[in-house]
N, C-alpha and C positions, 0 to 999 in steps of 0.2 A: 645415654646417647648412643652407645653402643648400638643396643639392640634395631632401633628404625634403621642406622645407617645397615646392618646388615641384612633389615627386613627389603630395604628399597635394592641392596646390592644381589638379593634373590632375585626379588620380580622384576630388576632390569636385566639377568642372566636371562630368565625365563623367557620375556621380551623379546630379547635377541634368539634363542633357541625357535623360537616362533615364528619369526622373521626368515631366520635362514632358511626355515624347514620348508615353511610358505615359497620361497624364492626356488630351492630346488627343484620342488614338487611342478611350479608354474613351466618352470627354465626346460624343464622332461618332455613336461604335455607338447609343446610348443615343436623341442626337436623331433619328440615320436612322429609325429606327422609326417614328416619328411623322412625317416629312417626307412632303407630297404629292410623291407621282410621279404625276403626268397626262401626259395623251397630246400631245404637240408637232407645231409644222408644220414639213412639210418637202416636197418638189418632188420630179418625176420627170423629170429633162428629158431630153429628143432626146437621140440619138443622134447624132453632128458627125461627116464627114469629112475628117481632117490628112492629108495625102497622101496614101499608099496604105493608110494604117488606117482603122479605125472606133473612138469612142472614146467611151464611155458612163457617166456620172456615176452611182454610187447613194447614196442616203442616207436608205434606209430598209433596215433588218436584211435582213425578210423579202423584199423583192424584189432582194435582191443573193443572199440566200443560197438563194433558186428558182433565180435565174439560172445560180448556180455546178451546185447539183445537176445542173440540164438539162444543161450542161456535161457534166459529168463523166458524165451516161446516154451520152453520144452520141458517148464517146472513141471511138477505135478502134487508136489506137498508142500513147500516153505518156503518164502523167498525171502532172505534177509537184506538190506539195502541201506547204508550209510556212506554217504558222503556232505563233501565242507560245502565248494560251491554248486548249486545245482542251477543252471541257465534257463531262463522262459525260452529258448531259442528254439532251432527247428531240432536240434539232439537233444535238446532235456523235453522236448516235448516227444519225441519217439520214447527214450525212458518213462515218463509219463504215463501214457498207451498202455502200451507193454505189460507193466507195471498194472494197471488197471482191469486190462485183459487179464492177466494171469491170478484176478483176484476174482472176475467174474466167471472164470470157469473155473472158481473150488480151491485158489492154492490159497495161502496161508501166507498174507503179503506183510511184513513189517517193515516200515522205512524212516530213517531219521538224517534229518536234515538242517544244520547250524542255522540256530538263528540271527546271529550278525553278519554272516558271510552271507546270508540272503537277503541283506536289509533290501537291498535296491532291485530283487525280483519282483514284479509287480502281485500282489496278493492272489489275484484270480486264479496266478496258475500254481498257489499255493493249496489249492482247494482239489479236494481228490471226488471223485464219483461215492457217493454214498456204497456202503460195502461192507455185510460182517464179517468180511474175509482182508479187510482191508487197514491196517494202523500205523497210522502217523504220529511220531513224536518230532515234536520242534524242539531244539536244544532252545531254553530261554537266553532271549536276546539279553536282557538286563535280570539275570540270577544273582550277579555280584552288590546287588541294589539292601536285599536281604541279610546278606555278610560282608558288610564294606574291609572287615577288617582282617576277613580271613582271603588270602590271597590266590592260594587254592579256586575260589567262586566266581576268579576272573575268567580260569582257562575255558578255550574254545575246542568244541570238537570238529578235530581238524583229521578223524581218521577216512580213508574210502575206502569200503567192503562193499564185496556183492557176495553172498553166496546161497547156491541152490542146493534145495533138497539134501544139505550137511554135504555134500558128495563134490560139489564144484566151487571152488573158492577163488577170489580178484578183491587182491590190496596194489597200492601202489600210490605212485603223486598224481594219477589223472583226477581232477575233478569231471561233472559234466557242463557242456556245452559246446557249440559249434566250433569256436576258435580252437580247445583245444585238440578238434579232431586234427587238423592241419598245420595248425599254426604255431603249435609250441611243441617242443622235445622234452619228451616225460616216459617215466619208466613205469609198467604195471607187471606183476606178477598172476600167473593163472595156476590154481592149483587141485590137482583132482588127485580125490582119494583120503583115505583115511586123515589127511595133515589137516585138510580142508574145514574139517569138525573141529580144531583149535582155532581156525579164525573166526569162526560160527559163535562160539562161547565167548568170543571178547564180544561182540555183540549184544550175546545175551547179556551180559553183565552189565554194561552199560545199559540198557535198554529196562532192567529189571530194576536197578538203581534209578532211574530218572522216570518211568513211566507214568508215576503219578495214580489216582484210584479211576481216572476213564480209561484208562489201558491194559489190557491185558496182561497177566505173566507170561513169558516165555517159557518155557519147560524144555531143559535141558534134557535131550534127546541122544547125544550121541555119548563116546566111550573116547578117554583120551589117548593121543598116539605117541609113544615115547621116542618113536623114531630121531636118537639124538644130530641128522643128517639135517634136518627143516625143525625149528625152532621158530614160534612164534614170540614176539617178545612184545608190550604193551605200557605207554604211559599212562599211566592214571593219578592224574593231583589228587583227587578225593580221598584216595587212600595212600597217597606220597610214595608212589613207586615210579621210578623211573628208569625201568632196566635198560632201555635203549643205548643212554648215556654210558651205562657201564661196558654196552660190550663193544662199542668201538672205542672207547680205553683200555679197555684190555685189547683187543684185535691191535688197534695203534702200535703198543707197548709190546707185542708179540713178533709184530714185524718183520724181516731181516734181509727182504729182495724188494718190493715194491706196496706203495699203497696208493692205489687210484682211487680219487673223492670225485664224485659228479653233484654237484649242489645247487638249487638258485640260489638261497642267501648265507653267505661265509661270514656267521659272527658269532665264531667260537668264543666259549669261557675260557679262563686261562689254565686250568687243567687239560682239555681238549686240544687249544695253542702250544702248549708246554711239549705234549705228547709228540704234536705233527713237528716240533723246530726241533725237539731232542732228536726224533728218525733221521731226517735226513743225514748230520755229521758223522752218521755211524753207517754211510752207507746205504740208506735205505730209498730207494727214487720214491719220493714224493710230489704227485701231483695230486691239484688240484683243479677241477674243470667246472667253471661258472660264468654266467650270463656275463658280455663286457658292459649292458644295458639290460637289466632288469624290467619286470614290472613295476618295484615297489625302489624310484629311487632312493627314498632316506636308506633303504638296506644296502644298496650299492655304496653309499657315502659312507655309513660306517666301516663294511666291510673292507672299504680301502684303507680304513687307519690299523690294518692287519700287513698291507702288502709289504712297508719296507721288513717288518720282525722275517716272515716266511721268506721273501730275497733272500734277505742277508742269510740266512738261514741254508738255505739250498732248495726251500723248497717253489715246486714250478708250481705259476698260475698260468693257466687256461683260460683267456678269453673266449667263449662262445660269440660265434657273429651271426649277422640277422636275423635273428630268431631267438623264441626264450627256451634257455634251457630250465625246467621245472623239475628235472629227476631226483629222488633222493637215492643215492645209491651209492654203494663203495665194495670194491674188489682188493683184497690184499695176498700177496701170496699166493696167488693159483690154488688158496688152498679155501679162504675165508670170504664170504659173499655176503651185504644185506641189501634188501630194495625193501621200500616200503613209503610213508606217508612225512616220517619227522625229520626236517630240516636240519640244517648244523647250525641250529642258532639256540638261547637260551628258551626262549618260547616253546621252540618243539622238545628241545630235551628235558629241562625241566617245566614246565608250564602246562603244554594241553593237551587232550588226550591223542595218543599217536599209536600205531599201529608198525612193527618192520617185521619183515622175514628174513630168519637168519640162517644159511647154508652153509653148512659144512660139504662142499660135493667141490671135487676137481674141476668134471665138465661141467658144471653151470661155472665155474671162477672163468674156466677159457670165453663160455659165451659171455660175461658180463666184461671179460678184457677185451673182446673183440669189439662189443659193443663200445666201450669207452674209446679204445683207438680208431675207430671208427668218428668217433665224435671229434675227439682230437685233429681230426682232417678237417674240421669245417671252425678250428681255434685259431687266433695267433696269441705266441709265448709274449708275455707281459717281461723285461726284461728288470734287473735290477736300474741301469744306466739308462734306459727309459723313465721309470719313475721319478729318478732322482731331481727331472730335466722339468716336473710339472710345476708348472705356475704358483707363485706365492698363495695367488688366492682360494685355488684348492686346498693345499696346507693348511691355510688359514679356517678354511670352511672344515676339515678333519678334525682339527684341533676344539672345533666351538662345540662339535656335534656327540665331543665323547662321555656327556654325561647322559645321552641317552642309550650308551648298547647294555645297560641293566635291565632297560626295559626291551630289548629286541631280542 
């Protein structure tokens, strides 16, 4: 008798996880309507030289996604191009063009584009101009269909690269499309010069690994830069590496003045949690700065069943207001910097392919603090005595929802 009652006390858990989730997700759509989105501050800073590169912050849509365009007019041999979501809208169609043009005048176009995160672009403008200068890889939507059982064949590629000619490189959290030109706060990195050819070979790599026998090989082209100042670092499930993870455990654990986190979704593993609630007691200002409303409620609802651990703790949360914040990025110590593509969540760090650049340079640490305190002006501090004050039925909804942050 045992085993039904506990077969029904699953699927009536399930049920309910269902329910709730369904009831969230409704309860969001309903408020976003009505939520202000106004216009937010944000900075344009310099351009820094780390050794023999040039290295250039953006964190405004429309002036990262000019600068890539110009880019890509100006190719003249390779254009490498990956990102998660790519928009039919009036900026993915400028990408599009572009993109197109720079294959019919002679460059050497490769572009790859997540196939579940484009489910709901409509196919047409999936379809590129005929070109043997021109190639397209679609990450498969249903790959994991093949290896139900290898977990690895779930992750999505979740990296954005552009780079030209080995010589001009852009990672960062933008996707494309309209909204995010204006409407969301994200963080992309521009990188000229010798470093630019590390983010080129994670590319390749991927691209040579998944291309299949209608695609081309890539041919590695350039020569590596050891410049230990800019450090490229790379998820990849297929071969179980996930050095991301590592270096902001170490960076955390190194600590001993400040560690500024900018994140859309806070659902750290308990080593990553461990790390940020040991800093603070010893001193170290920790914050945290993320959406107060997200894109992706369910992540918002888990991430709160972190808040009282980090209060009690000392450490500060940053609500972002009217608008999303999308950055991945963290500044520690005026001394340690990363921006790139993977989330603080288990998905990006161990799960899908991700993409960070990691600096070692003073002057990028000051613009990436300026940046964050900058941001911090348009936050209010989440209080412990506030939280504490929240309604049963939130708790209640925290408490039902914790058997899904395995999977988030």
């Amino acid at each position: 008798m045992i085993y039904p009652l506990l077969l029904w006390s699953a699927l009536a858990l399930l049920a309910a996880l269902l329910l709730l989730t369904g009831t969230i997700v409704v309860v969001d759509a309903r408020r976003r309507r009505s939520r202000p989105r106004g216009p937010f501050p944000y900075v344009y800073p310099a351009p820094l030289k780390i050794g023999d590169s040039e290295v250039q912050l953006y964190t405004y849509g429309e002036d990262l996604y000019g600068a890539m365009l110009q880019a890509i007019k100006q190719a003249r041999k390779r254009i490498v191009f990956e990102t998660f979501i790519w928009k039919g809208d009036t900026i993915g169609q400028r990408f599009k063009q572009e993109l197109q043009n720079a294959a019919a005048r002679g460059v050497d176009v490769y572009i790859i584009f997540d196939g579940f995160a484009n489910l709901v672009v409509p196919r047409r403008f999936k379809r590129f101009a005929p070109s043997p200068n021109l190639h397209v890889l679609r990450y498969p939507l249903l790959g994991w269909l093949w290896h139900p059982l290898h977990l690895r064949s779930y992750a999505r590629d979740h990296r954005k690269i552009l780079v030209v000619d080995g010589q001009i490189a852009f990672v960062g959290g933008y996707n494309i499309g309209t909204r995010y030109a204006t409407e969301w706060r994200d963080t992309h990195v521009r990188i000229t010069g010798p470093a630019a050819w590390e983010v080129e070979n994670v590319f390749i790599d991927f691209w040579n690994m998944h291309r299949g026998r209608h695609l081309p090989e890539l041919a590695d082209l350039g020569t590596r830069d050891w410049d230990p100042r800019i450090v490229i670092n790379r998820n990849d499930p297929q071969l179980m590496i996930f050095p991301i993870r590592a270096t902001y455990l170490e960076a955390i654990d190194r600590a001993q003045h400040h560690i500024y986190l900018t994140h859309a979704y806070f659902i750290p593993d308990r080593t990553i949690l461990r790390g940020l609630l040991n800093a603070a007691p010893r001193g170290v200002d920790v914050c945290i700065l993320i959406p107060e409303s997200s894109n992706h409620p369910l992540a918002d609802w888990l991430a709160r069943g972190y808040y009282r651990q980090c209060l009690e703790s000392g450490v500060r949360l940053l609500l972002y207001q009217n608008a999303m914040v999308h950055a991945k990025t963290a500044t520690i110590d005026g001394v340690w910097s990363t921006v790139g593509t993977a989330n603080l969540d288990r998905l990006s760090l161990v799960g899908n392919f991700e993409v960070n650049v990691e600096f070692y340079d003073e002057l990028l640490a000051k613009q990436m603090e300026a940046i964050f305190l900058n941001d911090a002006s348009n936050t209010r501090e989440l209080t412990l005595e506030e939280w504490q004050r929240r309604p049963l039925r939130e708790r209640f909804a925290e408490t039902m929802l914790l058997p899904l942050r395995p999977l988030l």
